[in-house]
N, C-alpha and C positions, 0 to 999 in steps of 0.2 A: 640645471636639474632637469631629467629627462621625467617627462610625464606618460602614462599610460594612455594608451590608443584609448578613445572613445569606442563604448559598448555599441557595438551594430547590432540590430535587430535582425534576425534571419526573412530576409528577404520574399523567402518563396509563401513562408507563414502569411505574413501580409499581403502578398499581390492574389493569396487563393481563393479563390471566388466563396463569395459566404455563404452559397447553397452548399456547397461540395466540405467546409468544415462543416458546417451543422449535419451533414451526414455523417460524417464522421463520430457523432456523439448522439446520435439515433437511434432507436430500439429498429427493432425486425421489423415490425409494423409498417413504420417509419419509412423507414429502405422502401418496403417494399411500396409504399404509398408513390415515393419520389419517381420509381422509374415506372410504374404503370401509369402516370402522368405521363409520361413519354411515350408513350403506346397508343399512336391516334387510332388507329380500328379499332383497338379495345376500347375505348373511351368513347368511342362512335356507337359500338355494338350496344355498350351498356346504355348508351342513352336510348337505344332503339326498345332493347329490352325493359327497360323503364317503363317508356311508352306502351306496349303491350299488355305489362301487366296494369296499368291505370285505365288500359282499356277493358280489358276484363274486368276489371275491379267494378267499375261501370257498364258493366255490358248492358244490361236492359235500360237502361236511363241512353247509351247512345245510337241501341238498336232502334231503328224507326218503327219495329214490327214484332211482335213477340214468335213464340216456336209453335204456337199452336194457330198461327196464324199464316189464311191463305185463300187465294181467289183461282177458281177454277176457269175465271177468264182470261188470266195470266199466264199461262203455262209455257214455258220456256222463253221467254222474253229476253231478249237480249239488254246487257247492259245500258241503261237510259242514261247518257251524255246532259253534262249538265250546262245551260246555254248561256250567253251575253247579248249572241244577237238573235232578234227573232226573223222571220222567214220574210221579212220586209226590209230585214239590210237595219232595222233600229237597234242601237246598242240600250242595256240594261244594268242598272248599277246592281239589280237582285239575283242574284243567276234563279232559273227556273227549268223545266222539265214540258215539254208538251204530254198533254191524253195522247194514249195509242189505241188506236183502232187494228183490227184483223183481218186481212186481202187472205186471199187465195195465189201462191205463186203460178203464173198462166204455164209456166214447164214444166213443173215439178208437181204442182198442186198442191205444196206444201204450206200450212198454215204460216202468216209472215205477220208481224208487226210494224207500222209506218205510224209515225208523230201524226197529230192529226192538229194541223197548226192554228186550226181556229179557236181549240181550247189548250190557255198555257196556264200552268201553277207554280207558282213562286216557291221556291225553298226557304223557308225557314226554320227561325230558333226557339227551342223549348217551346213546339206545339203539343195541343193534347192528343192523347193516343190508346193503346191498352194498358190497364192502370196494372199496377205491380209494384212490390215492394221493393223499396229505394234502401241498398243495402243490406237487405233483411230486416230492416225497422217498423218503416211507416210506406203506407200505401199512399203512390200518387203516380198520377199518370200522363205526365209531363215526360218529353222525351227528347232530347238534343238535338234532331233535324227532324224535317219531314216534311207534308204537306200538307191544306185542309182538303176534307172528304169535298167531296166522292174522287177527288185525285187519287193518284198513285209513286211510290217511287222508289224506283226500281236499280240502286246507283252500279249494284254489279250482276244485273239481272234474276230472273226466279229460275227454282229447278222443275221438275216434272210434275209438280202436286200445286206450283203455282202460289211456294213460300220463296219471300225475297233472300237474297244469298247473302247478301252481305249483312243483312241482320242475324243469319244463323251463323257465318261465321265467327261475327261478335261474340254471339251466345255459347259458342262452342271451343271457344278459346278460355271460356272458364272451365272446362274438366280437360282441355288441351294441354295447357300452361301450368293446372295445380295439381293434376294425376303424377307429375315427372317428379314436381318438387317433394310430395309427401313422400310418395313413393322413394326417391333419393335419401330423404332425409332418416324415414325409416332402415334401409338399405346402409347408413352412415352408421348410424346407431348400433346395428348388429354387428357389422363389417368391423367397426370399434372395438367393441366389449369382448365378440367372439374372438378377432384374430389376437386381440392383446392379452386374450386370456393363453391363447396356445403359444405366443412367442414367447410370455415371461413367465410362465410357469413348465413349458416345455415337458418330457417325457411322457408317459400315456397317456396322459390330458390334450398336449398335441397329438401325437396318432392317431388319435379318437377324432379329435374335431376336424383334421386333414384329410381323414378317408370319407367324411361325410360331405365335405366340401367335392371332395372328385367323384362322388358317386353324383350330388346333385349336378357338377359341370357334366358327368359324361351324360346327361338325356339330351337330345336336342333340343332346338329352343320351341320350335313349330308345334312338333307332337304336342310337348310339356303343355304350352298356351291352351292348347286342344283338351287335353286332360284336364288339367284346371278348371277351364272354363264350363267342359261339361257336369263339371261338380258342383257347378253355382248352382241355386232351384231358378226356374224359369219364374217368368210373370212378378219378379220381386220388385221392391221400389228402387227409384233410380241411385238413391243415396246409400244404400244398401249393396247396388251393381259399382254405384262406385267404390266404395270402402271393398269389396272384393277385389277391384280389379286392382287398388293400391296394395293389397294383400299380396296378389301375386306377382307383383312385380318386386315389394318387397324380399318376397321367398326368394328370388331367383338374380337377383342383382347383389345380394351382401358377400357374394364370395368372394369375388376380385377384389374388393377393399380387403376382406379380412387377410387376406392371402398378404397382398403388402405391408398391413400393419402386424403382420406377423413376423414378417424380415425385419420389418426397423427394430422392431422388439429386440429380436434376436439379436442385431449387430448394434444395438446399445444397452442394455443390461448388463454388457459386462465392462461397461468404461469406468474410468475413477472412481467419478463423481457419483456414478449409481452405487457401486461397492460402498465409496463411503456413506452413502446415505444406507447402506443394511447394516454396515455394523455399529453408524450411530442408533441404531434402532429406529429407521423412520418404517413406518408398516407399506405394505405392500401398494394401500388404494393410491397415499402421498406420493409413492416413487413414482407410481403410474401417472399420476395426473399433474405432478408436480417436476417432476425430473423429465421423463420420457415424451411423453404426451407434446410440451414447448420444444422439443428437439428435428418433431418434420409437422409440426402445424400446417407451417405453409403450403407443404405437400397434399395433405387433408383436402384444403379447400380446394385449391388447382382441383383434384382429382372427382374432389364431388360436381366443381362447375362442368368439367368434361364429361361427367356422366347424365347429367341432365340430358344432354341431345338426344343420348343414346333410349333414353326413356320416354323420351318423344315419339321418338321412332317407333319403339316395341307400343305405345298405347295406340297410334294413328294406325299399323300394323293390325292391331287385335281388332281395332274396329272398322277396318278396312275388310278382314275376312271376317265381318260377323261376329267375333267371338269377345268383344270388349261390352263398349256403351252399344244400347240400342233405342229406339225412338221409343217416347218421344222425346227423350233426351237425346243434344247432338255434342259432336265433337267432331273435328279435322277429317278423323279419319271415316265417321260416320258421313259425312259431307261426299267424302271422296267414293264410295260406292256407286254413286252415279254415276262416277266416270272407269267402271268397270268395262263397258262397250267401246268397242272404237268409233261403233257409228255413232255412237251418243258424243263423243269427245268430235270426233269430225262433224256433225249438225249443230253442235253448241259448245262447243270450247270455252266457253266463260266457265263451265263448273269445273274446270281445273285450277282454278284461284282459290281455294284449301290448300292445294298442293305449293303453288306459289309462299303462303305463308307459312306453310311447317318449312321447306324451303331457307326464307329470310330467317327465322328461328332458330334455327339449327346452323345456319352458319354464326349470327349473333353470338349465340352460344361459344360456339368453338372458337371463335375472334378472341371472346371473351378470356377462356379458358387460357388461346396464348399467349394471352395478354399477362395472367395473374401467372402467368409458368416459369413466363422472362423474369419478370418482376420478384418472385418468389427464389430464382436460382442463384445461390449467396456467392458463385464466382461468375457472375457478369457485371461487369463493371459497368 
């Protein structure tokens, strides 16, 4: 009596690696999580970016110095190195900084600074400093590096008024870093509601909202800033200059979004699955946010992470020509005015370390961006 073969199990099922099924039975999300783990710059950038914003988050708790703070004996001081050994050849388990005293250069006759190694001061942790509110909460005046008075320290030296740079940098990467976001975030929102209003309700309603998108893209960006900006009132508070300048950036960034979430609209409203959801009678808000909306999500974020750089740029830009933040509030691009002279950039080249960090930022960003682009495009394997 002939017996029946034994059931084989399909072999390539079994030997498949068990990341590669559990993809297979993964949401978008999912997917999309798995291969931006494989994306080391992005993964890199984002920890960079991380880092940034926890710097800001704390900027006056890790600035040594506050923004209204500054010694007119100080004045252009070059980046103060921080030491191990002192000028005796002994090593130091504390790193510290020497006092600087002020020569005369005998050629130039230019005001110079040299360590003056008979008084050294130790760097330390959470010494006290100028007091300020920790978060917006509670006042205390504890600050994450520094040194005791009458010391100085100066880690990426001061600008012309004899305030330390790397504590303004800190300070100034809070309206650096959260002018892009809000402003993006607003610019999301209208780019959203506007285009998906003219892509799925289409006839005059687009017309209308199309010719007003091309009349805002055709003004340049320069003048427009210009205009804008002289519409603000002067002498106003900084919180107020800010919430303007996120206004204008808002007005003038939601139209490229709207523009594309107006295509998608268009080349998916009329698929199946959208038809059948009109004639089961689902209303207009559900199809949008339920049907349409899950269809280029992924696209959304990509596109807002890419826009951030670009809003970096336009605010460092506004306040690089005057026309954004002004003191005594700072930012990047408010930093970077000092380095409008070339003689100023030639005598002291450290105040181009603003520019260094919008720089690392803006590449971050975009690392970022191709990182969630790969990840996000549903035919890359």
């Amino acid at each position: 009596m002939r017996t029946l073969p034994a059931f084989k199990r399909n072999t390539s099922e079994t030997t498949r690696p068990k990341a590669e099924k559990d993809a297979n039975y993964s949401s978008q999300w999912q997917l999309m999580y798995l291969r931006f783990k494989k994306h080391k710059l992005a993964r890199i950038s984002l920890f960079i970016l991380s880092a940034l914003y926890i710097i800001a988050l704390l900027a006056q708790f890790i600035a040594p110095y506050g923004l209204q703070s500054y010694d007119s004996k100080y004045v252009n001081v070059p980046p103060m190195g921080l030491r191990f050994v002192d000028a005796d050849g002994k090593f130091h388990i504390r790193p510290f900084v020497y006092e600087l005293k002020s020569e005369r250069d005998p050629e130039t006759m230019r005001k110079v600074f040299v360590p003056d190694t008979e008084k050294r001061h130790n760097l330390k942790f959470f010494v006290k400093g100028e007091e300020y509110k920790f978060l917006g909460t509670f006042k205390t005046s504890i600050h994450l590096i520094g040194v005791n008075e009458p010391g100085r320290v100066f880690l990426l030296g001061t600008d012309g008024m004899g305030r330390d740079l790397f504590s303004r940098i800190v300070l100034g990467s809070q309206i650096s870093l959260s002018i892009p976001l809000v402003g993006v975030g607003i610019s999301f929102v209208l780019g959203l509601i506007i285009g998906g209003i003219s892509g799925y309700f289409g006839g005059w309603l687009d017309s209308f909202i199309q010719r007003i998108i091309e009349i805002i893209r055709s003004f340049p960006t320069l003048p427009l800033w210009m205009a804008l900006s002289a519409a603000i009132p002067p002498r106003i508070p900084v919180v107020t200059m800010y919430l303007y300048i996120v206004i204008i950036f808002a007005f003038i960034g939601w139209t490229d979004l709207a523009r594309v979430v107006r295509g998608k609209f268009i080349s998916l409203k009329n698929e199946d699955y959208v038809v059948a959801a009109k004639i089961a009678g689902v209303s207009d808000t559900k199809i949008i946010v339920k049907h349409l909306l899950p269809g280029f999500i992924s696209y959304l974020v990509v596109a807002t992470t890419l826009a951030i750089p670009g809003m970096i740029l336009a605010e460092t830009a506004m306040s690089f020509l005057g026309l954004g933040i002004r003191s005594p509030a700072t930012s990047w691009g408010v930093l970077l005015q000092e380095a409008q002279k070339i003689e100023n950039v030639a005598l002291y080249p450290w105040k181009l370390f603003p520019l260094g960090i919008v720089v690392l930022t803006v590449l971050t960003y975009n690392f970022l961006g191709d990182g969630l682009r790969d990840a996000a495009d549903p035919y890359k394997k």
